[in-house]
C-alpha positions in Angstrom: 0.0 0.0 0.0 1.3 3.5 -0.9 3.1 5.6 1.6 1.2 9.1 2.2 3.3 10.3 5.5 7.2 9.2 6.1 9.7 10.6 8.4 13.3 9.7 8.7 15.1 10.7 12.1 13.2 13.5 12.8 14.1 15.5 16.1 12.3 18.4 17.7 14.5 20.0 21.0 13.1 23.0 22.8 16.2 24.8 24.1 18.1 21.8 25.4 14.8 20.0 25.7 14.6 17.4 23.3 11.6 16.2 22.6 11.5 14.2 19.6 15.0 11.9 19.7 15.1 10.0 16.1 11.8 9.3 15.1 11.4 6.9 12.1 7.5 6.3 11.1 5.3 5.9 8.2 1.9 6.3 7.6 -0.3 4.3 4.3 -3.3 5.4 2.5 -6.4 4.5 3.7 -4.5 3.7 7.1 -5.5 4.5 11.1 -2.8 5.1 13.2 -3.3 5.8 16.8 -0.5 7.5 18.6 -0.4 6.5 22.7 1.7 6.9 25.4 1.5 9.5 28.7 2.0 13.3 28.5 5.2 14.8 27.1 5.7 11.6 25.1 5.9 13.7 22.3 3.0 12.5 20.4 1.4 15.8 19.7 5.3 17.2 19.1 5.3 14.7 16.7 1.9 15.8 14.9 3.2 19.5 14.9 6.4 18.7 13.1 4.1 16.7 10.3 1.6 19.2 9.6 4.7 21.6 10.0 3.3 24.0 12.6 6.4 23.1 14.6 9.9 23.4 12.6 11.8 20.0 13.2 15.6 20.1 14.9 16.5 17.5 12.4 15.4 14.6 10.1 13.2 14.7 7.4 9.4 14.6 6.9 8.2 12.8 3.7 4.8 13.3 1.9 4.4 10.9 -0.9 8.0 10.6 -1.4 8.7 15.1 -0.9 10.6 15.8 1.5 8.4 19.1 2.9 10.8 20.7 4.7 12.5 21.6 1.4 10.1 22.8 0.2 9.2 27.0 -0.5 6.3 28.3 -1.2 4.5 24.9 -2.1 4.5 24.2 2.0 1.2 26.1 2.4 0.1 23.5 -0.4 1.2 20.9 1.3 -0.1 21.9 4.6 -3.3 22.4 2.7 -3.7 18.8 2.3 -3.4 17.7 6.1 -6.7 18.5 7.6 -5.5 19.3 11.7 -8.2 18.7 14.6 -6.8 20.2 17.9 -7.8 19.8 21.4 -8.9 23.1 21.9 -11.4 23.6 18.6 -9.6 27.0 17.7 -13.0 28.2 15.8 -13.9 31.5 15.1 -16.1 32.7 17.5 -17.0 36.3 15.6 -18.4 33.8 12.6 -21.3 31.1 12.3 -20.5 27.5 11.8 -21.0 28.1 8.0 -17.9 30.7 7.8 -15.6 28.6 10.2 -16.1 25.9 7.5 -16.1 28.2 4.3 -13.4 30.8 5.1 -10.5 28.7 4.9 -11.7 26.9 1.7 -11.9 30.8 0.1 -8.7 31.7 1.9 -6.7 28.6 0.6 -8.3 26.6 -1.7 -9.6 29.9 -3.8 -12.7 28.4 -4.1 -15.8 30.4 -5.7 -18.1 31.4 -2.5 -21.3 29.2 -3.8 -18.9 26.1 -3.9 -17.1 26.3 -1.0 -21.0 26.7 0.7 -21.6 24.1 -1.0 -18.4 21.4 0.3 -19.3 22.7 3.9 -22.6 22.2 4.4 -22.5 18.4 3.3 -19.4 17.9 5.8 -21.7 20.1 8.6 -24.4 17.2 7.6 -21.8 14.1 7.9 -20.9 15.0 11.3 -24.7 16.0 12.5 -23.9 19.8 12.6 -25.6 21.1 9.5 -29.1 22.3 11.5 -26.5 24.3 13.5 -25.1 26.6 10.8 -26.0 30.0 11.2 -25.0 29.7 14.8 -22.2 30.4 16.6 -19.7 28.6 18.5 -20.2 30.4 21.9 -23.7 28.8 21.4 -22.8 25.2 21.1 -21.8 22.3 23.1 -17.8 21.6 23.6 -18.6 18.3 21.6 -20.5 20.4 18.8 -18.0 22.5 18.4 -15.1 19.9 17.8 -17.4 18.2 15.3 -17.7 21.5 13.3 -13.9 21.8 14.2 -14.0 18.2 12.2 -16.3 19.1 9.5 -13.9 22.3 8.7 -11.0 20.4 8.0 -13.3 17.8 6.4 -14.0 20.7 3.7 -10.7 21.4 2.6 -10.9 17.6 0.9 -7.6 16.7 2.8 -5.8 13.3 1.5 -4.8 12.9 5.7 -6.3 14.1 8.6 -4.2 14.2 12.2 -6.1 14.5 15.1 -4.5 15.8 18.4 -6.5 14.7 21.0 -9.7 15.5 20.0 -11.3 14.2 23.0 -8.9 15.7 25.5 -11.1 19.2 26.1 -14.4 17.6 26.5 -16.5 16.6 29.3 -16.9 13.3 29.4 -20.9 13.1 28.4 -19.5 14.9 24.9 -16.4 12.2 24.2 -19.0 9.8 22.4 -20.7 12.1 20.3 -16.9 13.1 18.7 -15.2 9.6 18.4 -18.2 8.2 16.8 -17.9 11.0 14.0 -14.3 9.8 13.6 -15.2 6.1 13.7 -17.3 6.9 10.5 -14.7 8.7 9.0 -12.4 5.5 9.4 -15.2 3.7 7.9 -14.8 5.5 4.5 -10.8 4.4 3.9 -9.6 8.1 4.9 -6.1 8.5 5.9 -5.8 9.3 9.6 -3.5 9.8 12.1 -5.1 10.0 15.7 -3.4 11.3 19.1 -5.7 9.4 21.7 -6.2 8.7 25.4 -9.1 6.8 24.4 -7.5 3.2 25.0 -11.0 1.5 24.1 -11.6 4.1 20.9 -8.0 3.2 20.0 -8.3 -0.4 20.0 -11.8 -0.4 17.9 -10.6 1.9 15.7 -7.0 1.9 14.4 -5.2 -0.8 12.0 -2.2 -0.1 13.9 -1.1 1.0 17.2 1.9 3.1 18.1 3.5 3.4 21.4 5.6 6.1 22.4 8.0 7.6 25.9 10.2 9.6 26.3 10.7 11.1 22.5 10.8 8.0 20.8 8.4 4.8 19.3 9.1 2.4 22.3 6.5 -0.3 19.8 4.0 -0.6 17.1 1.8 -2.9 15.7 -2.0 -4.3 15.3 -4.4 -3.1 18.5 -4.8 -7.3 19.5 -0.9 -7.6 19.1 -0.2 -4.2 21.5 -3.0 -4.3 23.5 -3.2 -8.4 24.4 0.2 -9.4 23.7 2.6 -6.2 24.4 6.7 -6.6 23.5 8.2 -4.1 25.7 8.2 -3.7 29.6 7.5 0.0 29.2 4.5 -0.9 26.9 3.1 -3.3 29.8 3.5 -1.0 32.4 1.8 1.9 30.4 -1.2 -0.5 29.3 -1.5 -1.5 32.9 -2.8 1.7 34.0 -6.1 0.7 31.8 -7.0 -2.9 32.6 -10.7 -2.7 33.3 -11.1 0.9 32.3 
């Protein structure tokens, strides 16, 4: 299967912090990674440097053979096909749901107004949000909001999407409502790389697993192969913290 995301050794230090310590990892089409491991791991360090809203220390990040970091003014091409869902929504809150979703397809894509209307309102519908857009995001639900945060990069018509935690802001009657959008989403074949305390979500949804501490992939491999029959020490202790959750 053809490799959409590659990197080679990459390294991210803060200061003399180094975060990211010689990371090799690939991504395929129509593949669902899920990154785990505690805080600081540098997971979402890791989903910064690919999207490139962090500039690596070192190695090299590959997108369908590219090496983006050598690249000029195509980056905010490139960056254009990622779609990015953070934590923390980061939606407009001066413009309805429709805008959030239409601006950045006008913005970036150049897309005629009627069209990029058009794209949003049947992502809005995929993830349940479409009766909601002429509202605004101070008027919505935490949960809401990071499904029109979904539907927004959804309309860009990204060949990846990363995910950083999506979950991770939410209270926890909202968590369902969002990982079942993405579990569709996985349904359709769409590239995904997910950042996830979600150990069940994870498991269910992902064709492979990917464990990381301390700035570097400790293991990786099928959910039943990290999950039931885990490699590493480091693995087993982390997993242990969720038996029976």
């Amino acid at each position: 299967m053809e490799e959409v995301i590659r990197i080679q050794g990459l390294r991210k230090s803060f200061g003399a912090n180094e975060i990211l310590k010689g990371v090799d990892f690939s991504v395929r089409r129509g593949e669902v990674v899920c990154l785990i491991g505690a805080s600081g791991s540098g997971k979402s360090t890791m989903l910064r440097c690919i999207n490139l809203l962090e500039t690596p220390s070192g190695g090299e990040i590959c997108f369908r053979g590219q090496n983006v970091l050598e690249l000029g003014k195509e980056r905010r091409a490139y960056c254009a096909k990622l779609g990015m869902v953070f934590q923390s929504f980061n939606l407009f809150d001066n413009l309805t749901v429709l805008q959030n979703c239409v601006m950045p397809q006008l913005r970036v894509l150049r897309k005629g107004k009627s069209q990029a209307e058009q794209t949003a309102r049947e992502y809005l519908a995929k993830v349940g949000m479409e009766q909601y857009a002429n509202a605004k995001p101070r008027q919505l639900s935490g949960g809401q909001k990071q499904r029109v945060a979904i539907a927004r990069a959804l309309s860009m018509e990204p060949e990846a999407m990363l995910f950083d935690e999506p979950t991770s802001a939410l209270d926890p009657e909202m968590v369902g409502e969002v990982l079942k959008v993405i579990r569709d989403l996985a349904d359709t074949g769409l590239t995904m790389l997910i950042v996830t305390h979600e150990m069940a979500f994870a498991r269910e949804v992902a064709d492979r697993i990917v464990f990381m501490a301390d700035g570097v992939i400790v293991e990786q491999g099928p959910p039943e192969q990290i999950f039931d029959h885990p490699q590493q020490e480091r693995t087993r202790q982390f997993l242990s913290r969720f038996r029976g959750a």
